[in-house]
C-alpha positions in Angstrom: 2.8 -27.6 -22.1 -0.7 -29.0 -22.6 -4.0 -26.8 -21.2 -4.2 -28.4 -18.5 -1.1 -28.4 -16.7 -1.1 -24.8 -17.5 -4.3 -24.3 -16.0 -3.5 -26.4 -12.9 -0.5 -23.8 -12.1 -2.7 -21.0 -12.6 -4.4 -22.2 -9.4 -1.6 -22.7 -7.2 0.1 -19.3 -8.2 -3.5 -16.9 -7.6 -4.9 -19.2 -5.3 -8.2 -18.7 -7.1 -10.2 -22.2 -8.6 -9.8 -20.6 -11.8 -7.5 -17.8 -13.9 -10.8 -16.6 -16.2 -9.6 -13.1 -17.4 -12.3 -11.2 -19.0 -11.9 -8.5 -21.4 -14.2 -6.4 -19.3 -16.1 -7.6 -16.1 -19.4 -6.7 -17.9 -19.1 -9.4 -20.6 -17.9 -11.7 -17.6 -20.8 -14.0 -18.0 -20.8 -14.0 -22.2 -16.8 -14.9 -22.7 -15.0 -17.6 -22.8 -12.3 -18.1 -19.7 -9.0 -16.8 -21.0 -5.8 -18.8 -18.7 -3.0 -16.1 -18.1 0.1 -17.3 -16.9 0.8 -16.8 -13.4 2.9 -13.5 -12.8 3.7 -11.6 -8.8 1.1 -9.5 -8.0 2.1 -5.6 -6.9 -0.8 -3.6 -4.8 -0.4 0.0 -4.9 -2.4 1.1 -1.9 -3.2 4.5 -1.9 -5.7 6.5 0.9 -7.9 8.1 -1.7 -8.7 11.4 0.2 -5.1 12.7 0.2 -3.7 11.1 -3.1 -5.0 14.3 -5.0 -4.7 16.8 -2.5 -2.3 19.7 -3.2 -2.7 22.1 -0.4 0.2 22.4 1.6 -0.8 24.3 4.8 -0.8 21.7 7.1 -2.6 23.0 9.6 -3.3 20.2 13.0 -7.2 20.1 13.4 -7.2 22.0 10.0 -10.7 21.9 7.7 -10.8 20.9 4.1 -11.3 24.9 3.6 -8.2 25.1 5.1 -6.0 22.3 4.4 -7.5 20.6 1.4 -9.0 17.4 0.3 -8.1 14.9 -2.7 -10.7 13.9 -4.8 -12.1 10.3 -7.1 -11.3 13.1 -9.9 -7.6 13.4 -9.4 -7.0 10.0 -10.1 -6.7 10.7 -14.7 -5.2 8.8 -16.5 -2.4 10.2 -16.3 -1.9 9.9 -12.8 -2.9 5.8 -13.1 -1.1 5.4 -16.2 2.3 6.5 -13.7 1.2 3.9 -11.0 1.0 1.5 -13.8 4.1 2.2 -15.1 5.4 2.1 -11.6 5.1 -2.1 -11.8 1.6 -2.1 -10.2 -1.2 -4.6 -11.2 -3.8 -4.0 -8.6 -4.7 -0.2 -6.6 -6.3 -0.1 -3.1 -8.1 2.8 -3.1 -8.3 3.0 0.7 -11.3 4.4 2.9 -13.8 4.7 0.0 -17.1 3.4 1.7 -19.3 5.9 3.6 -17.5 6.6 6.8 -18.4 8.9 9.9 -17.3 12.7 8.9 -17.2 16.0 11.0 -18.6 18.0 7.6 -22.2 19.0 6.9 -23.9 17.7 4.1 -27.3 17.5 5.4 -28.5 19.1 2.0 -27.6 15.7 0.3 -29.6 14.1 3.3 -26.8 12.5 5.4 -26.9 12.9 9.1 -24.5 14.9 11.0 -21.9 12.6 12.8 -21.4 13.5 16.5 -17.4 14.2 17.0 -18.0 12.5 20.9 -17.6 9.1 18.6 -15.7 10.3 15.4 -11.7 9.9 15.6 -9.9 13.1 14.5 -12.4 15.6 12.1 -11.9 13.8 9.0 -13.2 10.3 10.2 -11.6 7.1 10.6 -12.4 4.9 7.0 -12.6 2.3 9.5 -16.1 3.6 11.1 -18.2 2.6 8.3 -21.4 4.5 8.3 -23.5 3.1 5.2 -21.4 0.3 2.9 -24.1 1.0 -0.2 -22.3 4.5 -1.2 -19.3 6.6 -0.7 -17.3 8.7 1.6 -19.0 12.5 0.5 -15.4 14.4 0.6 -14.1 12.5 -2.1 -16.5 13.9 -4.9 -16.7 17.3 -6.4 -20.4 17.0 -6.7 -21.1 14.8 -3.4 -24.5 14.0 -4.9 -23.5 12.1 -7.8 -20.4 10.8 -5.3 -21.5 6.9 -6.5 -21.4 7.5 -10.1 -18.0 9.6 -9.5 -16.3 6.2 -7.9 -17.8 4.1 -10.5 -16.5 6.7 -13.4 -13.0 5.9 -11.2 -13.1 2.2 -11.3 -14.0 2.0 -15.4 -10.9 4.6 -15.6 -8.7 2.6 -13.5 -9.7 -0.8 -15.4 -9.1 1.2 -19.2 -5.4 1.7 -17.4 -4.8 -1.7 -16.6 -5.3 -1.8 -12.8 -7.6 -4.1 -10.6 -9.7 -2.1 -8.0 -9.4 -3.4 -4.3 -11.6 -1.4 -1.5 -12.2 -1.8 2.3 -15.1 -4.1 3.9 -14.6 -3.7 7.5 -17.0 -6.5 8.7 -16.0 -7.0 12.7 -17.4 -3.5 13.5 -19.0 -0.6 12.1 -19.5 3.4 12.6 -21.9 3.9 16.1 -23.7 5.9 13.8 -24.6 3.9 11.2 -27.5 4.9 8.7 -27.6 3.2 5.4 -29.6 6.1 3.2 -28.7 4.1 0.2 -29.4 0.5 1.0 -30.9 -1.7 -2.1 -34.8 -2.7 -2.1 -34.8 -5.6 0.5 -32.2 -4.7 2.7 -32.7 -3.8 6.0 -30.3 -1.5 8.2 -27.9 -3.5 10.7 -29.8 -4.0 14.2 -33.5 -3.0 12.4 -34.6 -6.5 13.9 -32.7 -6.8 16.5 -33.9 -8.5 20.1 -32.4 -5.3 22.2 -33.4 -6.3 25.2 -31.2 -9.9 24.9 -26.9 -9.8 25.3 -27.2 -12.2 22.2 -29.5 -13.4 19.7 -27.8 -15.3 16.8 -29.6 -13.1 14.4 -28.6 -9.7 15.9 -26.6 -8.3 14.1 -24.9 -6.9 17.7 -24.0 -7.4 21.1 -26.2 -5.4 23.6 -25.7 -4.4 27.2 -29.2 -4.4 28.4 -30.4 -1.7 30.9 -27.2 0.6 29.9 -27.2 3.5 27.8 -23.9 4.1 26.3 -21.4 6.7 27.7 -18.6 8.6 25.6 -15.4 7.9 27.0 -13.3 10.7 28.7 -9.2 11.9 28.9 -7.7 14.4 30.3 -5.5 14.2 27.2 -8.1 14.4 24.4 -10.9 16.3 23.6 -13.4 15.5 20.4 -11.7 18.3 17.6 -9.1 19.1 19.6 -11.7 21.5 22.0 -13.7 23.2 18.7 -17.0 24.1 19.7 -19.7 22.0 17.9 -23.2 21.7 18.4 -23.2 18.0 18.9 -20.1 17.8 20.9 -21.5 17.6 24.2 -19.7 14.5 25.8 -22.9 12.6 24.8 -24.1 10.0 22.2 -27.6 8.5 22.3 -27.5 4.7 22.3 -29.8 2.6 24.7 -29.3 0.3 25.3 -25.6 0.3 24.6 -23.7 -1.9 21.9 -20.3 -3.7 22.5 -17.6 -1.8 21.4 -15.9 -2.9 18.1 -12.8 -4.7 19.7 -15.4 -6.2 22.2 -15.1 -4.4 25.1 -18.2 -4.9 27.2 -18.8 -1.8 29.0 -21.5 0.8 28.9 -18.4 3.4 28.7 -15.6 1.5 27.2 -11.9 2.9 27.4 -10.3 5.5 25.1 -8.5 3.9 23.8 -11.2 1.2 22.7 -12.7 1.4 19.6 -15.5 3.6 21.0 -16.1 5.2 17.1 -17.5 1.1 16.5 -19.9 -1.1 17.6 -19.0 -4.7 17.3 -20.5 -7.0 14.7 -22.4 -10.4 16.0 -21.6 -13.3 13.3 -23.1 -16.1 15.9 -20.6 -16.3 18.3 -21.9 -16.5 21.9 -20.9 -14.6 24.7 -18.7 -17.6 26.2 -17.1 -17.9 22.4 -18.6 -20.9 21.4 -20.2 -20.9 17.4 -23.8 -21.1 16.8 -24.1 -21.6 13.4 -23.0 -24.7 11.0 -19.4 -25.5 11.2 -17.1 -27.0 8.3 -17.0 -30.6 8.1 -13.3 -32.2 8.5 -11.3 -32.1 5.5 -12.6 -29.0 4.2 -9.4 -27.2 3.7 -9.3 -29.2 1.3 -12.5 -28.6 -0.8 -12.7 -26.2 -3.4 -14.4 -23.0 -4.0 -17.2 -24.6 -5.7 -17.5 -27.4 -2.7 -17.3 -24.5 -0.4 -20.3 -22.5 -2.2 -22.8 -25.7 -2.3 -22.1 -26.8 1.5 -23.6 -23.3 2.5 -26.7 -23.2 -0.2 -29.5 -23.8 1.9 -28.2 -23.3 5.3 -29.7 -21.1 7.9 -26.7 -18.9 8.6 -26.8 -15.8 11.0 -28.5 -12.9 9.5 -25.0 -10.8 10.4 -23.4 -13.1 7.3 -26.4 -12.6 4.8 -25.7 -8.4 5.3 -22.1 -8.7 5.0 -22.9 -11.3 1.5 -25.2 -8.5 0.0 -22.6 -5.7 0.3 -19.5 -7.9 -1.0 -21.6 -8.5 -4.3 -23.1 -5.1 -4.2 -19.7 -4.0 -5.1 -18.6 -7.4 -7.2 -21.3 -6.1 -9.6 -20.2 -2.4 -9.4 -16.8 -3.9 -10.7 -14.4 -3.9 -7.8 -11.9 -6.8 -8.4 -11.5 -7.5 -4.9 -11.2 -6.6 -1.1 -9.3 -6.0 1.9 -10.6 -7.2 4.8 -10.1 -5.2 7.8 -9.0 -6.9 11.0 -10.6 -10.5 9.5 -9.4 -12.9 12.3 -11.8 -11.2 14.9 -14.5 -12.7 12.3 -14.8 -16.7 12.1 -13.3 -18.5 9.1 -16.2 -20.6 8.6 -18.2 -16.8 7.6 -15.4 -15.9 5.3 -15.6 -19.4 3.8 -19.6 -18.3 3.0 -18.5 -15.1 2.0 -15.3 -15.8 -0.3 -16.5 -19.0 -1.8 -19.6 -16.8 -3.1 -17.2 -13.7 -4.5 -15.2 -16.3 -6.3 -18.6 -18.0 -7.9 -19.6 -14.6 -9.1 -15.8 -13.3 -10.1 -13.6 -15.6 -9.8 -10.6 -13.5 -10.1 -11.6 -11.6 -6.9 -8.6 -10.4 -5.1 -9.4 -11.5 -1.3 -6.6 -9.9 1.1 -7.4 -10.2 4.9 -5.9 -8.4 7.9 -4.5 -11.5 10.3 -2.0 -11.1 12.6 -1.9 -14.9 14.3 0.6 -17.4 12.7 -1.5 -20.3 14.4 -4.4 -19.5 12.4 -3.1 -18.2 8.7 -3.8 -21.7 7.0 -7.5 -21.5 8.9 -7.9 -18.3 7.2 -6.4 -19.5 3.5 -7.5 -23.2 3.3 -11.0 -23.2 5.3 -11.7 -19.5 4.9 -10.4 -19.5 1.6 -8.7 -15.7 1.8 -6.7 -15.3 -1.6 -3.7 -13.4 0.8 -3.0 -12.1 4.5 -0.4 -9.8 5.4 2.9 -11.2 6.5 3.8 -8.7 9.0 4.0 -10.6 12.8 7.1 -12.2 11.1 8.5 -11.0 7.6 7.8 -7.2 8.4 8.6 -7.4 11.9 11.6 -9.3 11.5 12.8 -7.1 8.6 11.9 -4.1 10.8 14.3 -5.5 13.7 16.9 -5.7 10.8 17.1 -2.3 9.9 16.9 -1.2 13.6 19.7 -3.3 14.9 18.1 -5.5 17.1 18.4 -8.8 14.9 20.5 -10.6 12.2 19.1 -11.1 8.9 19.7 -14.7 9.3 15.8 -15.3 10.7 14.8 -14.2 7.2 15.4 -18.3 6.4 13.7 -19.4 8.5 10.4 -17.5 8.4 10.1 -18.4 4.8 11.3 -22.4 5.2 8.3 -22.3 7.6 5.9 -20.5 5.4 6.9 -22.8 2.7 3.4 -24.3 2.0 1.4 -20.8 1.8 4.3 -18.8 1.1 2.5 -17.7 -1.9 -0.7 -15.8 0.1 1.4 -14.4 2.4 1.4 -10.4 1.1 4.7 -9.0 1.7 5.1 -4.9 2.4 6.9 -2.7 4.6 4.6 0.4 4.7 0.9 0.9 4.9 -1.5 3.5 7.1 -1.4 1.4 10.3 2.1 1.3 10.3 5.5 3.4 10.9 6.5 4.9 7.5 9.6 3.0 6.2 11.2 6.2 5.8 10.7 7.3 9.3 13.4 8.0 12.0 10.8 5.0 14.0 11.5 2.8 11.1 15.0 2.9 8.9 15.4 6.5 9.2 16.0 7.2 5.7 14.4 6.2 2.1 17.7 4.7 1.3 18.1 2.6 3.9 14.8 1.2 3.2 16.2 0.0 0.2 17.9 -3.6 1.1 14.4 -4.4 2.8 12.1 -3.6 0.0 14.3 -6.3 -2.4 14.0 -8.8 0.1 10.4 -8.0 1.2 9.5 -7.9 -2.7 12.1 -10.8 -3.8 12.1 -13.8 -1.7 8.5 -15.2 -2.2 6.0 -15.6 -4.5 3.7 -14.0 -2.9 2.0 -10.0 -3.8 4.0 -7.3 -2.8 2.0 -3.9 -1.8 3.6 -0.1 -1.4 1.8 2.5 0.0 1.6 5.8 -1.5 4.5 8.2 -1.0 6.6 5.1 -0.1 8.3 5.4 -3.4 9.4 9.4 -2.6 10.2 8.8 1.0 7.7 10.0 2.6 8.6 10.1 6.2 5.2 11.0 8.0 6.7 14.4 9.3 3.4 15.9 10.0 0.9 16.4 13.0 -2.4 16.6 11.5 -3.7 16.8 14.7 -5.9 13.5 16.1 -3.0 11.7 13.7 0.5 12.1 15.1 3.5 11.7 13.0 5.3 8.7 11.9 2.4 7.6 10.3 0.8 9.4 7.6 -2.7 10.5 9.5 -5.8 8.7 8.2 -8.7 10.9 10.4 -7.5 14.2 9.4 -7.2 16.6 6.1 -3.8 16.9 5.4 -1.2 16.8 2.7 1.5 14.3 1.5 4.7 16.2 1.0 6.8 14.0 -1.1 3.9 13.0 -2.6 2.7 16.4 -3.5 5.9 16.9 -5.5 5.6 14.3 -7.5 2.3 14.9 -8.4 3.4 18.7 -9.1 -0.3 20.0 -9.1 -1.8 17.4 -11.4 0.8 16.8 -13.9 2.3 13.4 -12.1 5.7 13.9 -13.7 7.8 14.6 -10.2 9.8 17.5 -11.5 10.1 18.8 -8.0 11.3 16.1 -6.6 14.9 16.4 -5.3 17.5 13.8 -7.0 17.5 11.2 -4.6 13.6 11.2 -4.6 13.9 10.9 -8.0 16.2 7.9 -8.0 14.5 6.3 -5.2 11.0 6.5 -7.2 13.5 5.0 -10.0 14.8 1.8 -8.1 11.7 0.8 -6.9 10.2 1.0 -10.6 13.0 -1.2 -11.4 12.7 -3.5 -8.8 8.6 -3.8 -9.0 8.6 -4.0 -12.9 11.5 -6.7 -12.6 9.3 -8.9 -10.0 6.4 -8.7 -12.5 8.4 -10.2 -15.2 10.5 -13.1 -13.6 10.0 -16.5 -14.1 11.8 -17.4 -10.9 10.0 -15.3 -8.8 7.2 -17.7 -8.9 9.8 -20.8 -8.8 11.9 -22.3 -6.1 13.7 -20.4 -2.8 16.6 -21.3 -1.0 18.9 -19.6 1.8 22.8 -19.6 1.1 22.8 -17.4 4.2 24.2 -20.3 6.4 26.6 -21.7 4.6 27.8 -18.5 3.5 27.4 -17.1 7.3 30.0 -20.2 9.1 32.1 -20.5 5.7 33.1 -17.0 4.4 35.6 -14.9 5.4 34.3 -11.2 5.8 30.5 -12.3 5.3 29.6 -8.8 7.2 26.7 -9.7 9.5 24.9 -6.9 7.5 24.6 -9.3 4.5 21.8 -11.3 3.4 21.6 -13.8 0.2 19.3 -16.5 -1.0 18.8 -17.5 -4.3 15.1 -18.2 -6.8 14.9 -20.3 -9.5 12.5 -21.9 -12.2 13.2 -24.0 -15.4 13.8 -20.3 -17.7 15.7 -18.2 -14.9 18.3 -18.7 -12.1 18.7 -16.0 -9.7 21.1 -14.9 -7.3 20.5 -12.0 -4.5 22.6 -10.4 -2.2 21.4 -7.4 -0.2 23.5 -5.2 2.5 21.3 -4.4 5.6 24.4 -2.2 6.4 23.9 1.5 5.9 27.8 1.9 6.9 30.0 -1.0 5.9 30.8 -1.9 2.4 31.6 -5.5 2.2 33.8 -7.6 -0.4 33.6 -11.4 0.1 33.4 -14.6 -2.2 29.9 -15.6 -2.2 29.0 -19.4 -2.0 26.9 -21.5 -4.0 26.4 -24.5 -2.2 27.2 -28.2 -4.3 23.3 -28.6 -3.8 22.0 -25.9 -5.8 24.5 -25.9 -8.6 23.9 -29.4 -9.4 19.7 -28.9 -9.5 20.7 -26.1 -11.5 22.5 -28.3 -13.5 25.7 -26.7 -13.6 28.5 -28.3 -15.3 32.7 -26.9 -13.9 33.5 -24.0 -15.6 32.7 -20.1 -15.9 29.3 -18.4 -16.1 28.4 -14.8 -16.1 25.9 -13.2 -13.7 24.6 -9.8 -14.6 22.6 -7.5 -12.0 19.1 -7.3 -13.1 18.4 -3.8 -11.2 20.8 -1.8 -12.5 22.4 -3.7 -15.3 25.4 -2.7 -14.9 27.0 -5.3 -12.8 28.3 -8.6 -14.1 30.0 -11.1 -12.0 31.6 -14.6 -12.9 30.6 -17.6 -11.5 33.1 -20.1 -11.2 32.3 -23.9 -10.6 35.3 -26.0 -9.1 34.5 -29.3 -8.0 30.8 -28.9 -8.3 30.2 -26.1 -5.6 30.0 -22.2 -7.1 31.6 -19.4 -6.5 31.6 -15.4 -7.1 33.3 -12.5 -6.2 31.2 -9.4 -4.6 31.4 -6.2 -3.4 28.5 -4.6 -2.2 28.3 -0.7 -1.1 25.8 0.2 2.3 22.4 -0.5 1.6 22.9 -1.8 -2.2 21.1 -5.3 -3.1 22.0 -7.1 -6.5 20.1 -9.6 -8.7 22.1 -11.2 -10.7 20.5 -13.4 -13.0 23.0 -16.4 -14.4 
């Protein structure tokens, strides 16, 4: 295959204008581009403060004295050279910028946060309170906290793992202060016209004449009712900000975003865009054509902050972001802001938080995100699966439509917004989690992320106290059960863990390290569900199949959503596939590629294929022809 053609799939598999894989990111600029071949991408996201903590107390509302914190430290090598091993290419170290604490370090110069606008006592990583540094409780010595995260990304990169972090820019923390900001830059809202709604270079919305007022519940008081000198039910703002989901009021809800303020990128009040907008055909253009149409322009000053702190970090080394709740931000900023990540790295893994199906290809081809996370149908639908509220039939369709950005459409099934797949809210059990992960991880080319713990089973038993359970609490100090036991206080070998966790942690090493390797992963897709569905006899409705295939590998899988009812039934091939497969009459063996231990025949008769399976409660093959 000449350079070229190889280069040219290089781009349609990472969605980046270029596959330039340096040696090291320092010596970016001196090498020569290196073209990798294209490969699945597996994110390992992790929340950084409870990945290394080993206290087990527990305690709702507890401090760091008394339930513990993790730290940038825990992460060795041995502990990254496990996640590695794991089948992971990239780690999200989540809630790593600055964010609003309850915790004094006033000796190190940063401001007390007021708990009347911090969520729970550990701060959501979501209130960002100065993007140039680091959250303080991850560091053993929180004055050298920068140079602790930077020892952690050069240690991460020696193990062969990409560093993503948060940039959160729709909203940040009401209280932000940027101690650390670079010569030149100015604190959000330093200019600001506060005496104006909008300005198009305010970097917020203002209610003039207002001063802001903490919302109140009957149900919820700031640390649960702990005394503290600045929780008084009051926050000084005047005049008051918008919140950051944009609620207008002087004393927004609740259960607004109250912690935030809401970031002004030049929309006006009435929604329409005051700034330059992408010319027709533009999602179309590359990287580089998106970079020179915004050189020169006079953008608002909201996108020139949000520029500096992306390649604040670039430089640091961070491989890439996730984009927290991107599609409340307009695509025509992201196309400023990605196109001029990918000039300076253009490897930069760009991942954004978009929940509309009507607007994913704005997002991909005019704001030129690498990936956005396919939950509103592949997660949701797979989620109604498990639960018994749909077939798995929908499956085929979701990914027929996706078909032309299948590829940037991340695929996961646990994360710190959501339920954990283990939970009784979710499957119930690790196990029956199973059948979902092989599909989630299996049926596109796309990146396939787990979050920490997911691999154990972690369930999200506890109430941490501002974070209930079900979900693994991000404002509060707490500890990760499963997890703890397979970190067994620092030695990351999981002696602890029970059997099953054991063999869970086991299948989905198997499964992740298999995606990374596969040729067909990255080829063609196509449902036999159908055919399969109106023509065999004692196709359970619990079964799902599909097949992937590129010019090295043929692939057939068949997963059991059924957590009761083994199934035995002669799977279909359909005339179709076996001749672009190129399949002459005769017998072929199949052997399970996640076990290896499974071989079925394929027989061809009269051009259309058939096997024989039997498939226990919540088992999934591969079989590879």
């Amino acid at each position: 295959m000449n350079k070229k053609i190889v280069l040219l799939l290089a781009i349609a598999f990472t969605g980046s204008s270029t596959l330039a894989q340096k040696k090291s990111f320092a010596l970016m600029k001196k090498s020569e581009p290196v073209v990798e071949q294209p490969k699945k991408t597996v994110v390992y996201q992790v929340f950084t403060r409870l990945f290394g903590n080993t206290n087990t107390t527990n305690k709702p509302w507890g401090t760091i004295e008394e339930n513990g914190v993790g730290k940038f430290n825990d992460f060795t090598d041995v502990a990254l050279q496990e996640i590695k091993k794991l089948g992971v290419t990239h780690i999200w170290y989540t809630g790593v910028p600055h964010h609003a604490v309850i915790r004094d370090y006033t000796k190190f110069g940063i401001s007390n946060d007021d708990p009347d606008v911090v969520k729970g006592r550990a701060g959501s990583p979501y209130a960002v309170k100065d993007y140039y540094n680091v959250n303080p409780d991850l560091a053993v010595d929180p004055a050298k906290r920068l140079e602790e995260f930077e020892a952690l990304i050069a240690r991460s990169h020696a193990n062969g793992l990409k560093v993503i972090i948060d940039i959160v820019p729709n909203h940040i923390a009401r209280n932000y202060k940027g101690l650390n900001n670079p010569k030149g830059v100015k604190d959000f809202g330093a200019d600001d016209k506060v005496s104006v709604e909008y300005d198009r270079d305010n970097n917020f919305y203002y209610i003039p004449g207002k001063a802001f007022e903490v919302p109140t519940s009957p149900d919820y008081k700031p640390l649960n009712g702990e005394k503290n000198t600045l929780s008084d039910g009051k926050f000084s703002e005047y005049p008051a900000k918008w919140t950051g989901n944009g609620s207008r009021l002087a004393k927004p809800d609740i259960n607004d975003w109250y912690e935030t303020v809401k970031v002004n990128y030049g929309i006006r009040p009435d929604g329409t865009k005051d700034f330059p907008e992408l010319p027709e055909g533009f999602d179309k253009k590359s990287i580089e054509e998106h970079a020179a149409f915004w050189k020169g322009k006079d953008v608002p000053n909201s996108w020139k902050k949000f520029q500096d702190i992306a390649l604040y970090w670039i430089e640091k080394g961070v491989d890439g972001f996730r984009y927290d709740m991107a599609e409340m931000v307009p695509y025509e900023f992201w196309s400023y802001l990605n196109s001029s990540i990918k000039i300076k790295n253009p490897n930069a893994f760009l991942l954004a938080e978009v929940y509309n199906p009507k607007e994913y290809r704005n997002y991909i081809h005019l704001g030129k995100m690498d990936y956005l996370y396919d939950k509103v149908e592949t997660y949701d639908h797979l989620k109604a699966v498990i639960q018994g509220k749909a077939l798995p039939d929908g499956l085929s369709d979701i990914q027929n439509n996706l078909q032309d950005i299948e590829h940037h459409m991340l695929h996961f099934l646990d994360n710190h917004d959501e339920q954990r797949l283990a939970s009784p809210e979710f499957a119930g059990t690790p196990e029956k989690g199973k059948p979902l992960m092989v599909v989630s991880a299996t049926i596109s080319s796309s990146p396939t992320m787990i979050y920490f713990g997911q691999e154990v089973g972690e369930a999200g038993n506890e109430d941490a106290g501002f974070g209930k359970r079900s979900r693994t609490s991000i404002f509060d100090y707490v500890g990760v059960p499963n997890h703890q036991r397979w970190m067994n206080e620092g030695k990351f070998n999981g002696e602890p863990l029970s059997e099953s966790e054991k063999s869970l942690r086991d299948f989905y090493s198997r499964l992740l390290n298999f995606t990374l390797t596969s040729d067909a992963m990255l080829g063609s897709f196509r449902e036999i569900q159908s055919i399969n569905r109106e023509q065999t006899a004692n196709y359970d409705p619990g079964i799902y199949s599909f097949v992937r295939w590129s010019s090295t590998e043929k692939l057939i899988i068949v997963t059991n959503f059924s957590w009761i009812t083994e199934s035995k039934f002669v799977l279909k091939i359909p005339a179709k596939i076996i001749s672009e497969w190129k399949l002459q009459d005769g017998v072929y063996e199949t052997k399970d590629q996640l076990y290896n231990n499974e071989t079925v025949t394929l027989k061809v008769i009269d051009g259309e294929g058939y096997m024989k399976v039997k498939i226990k409660p919540s088992e999934s093959f591969i079989f590879k022809l």
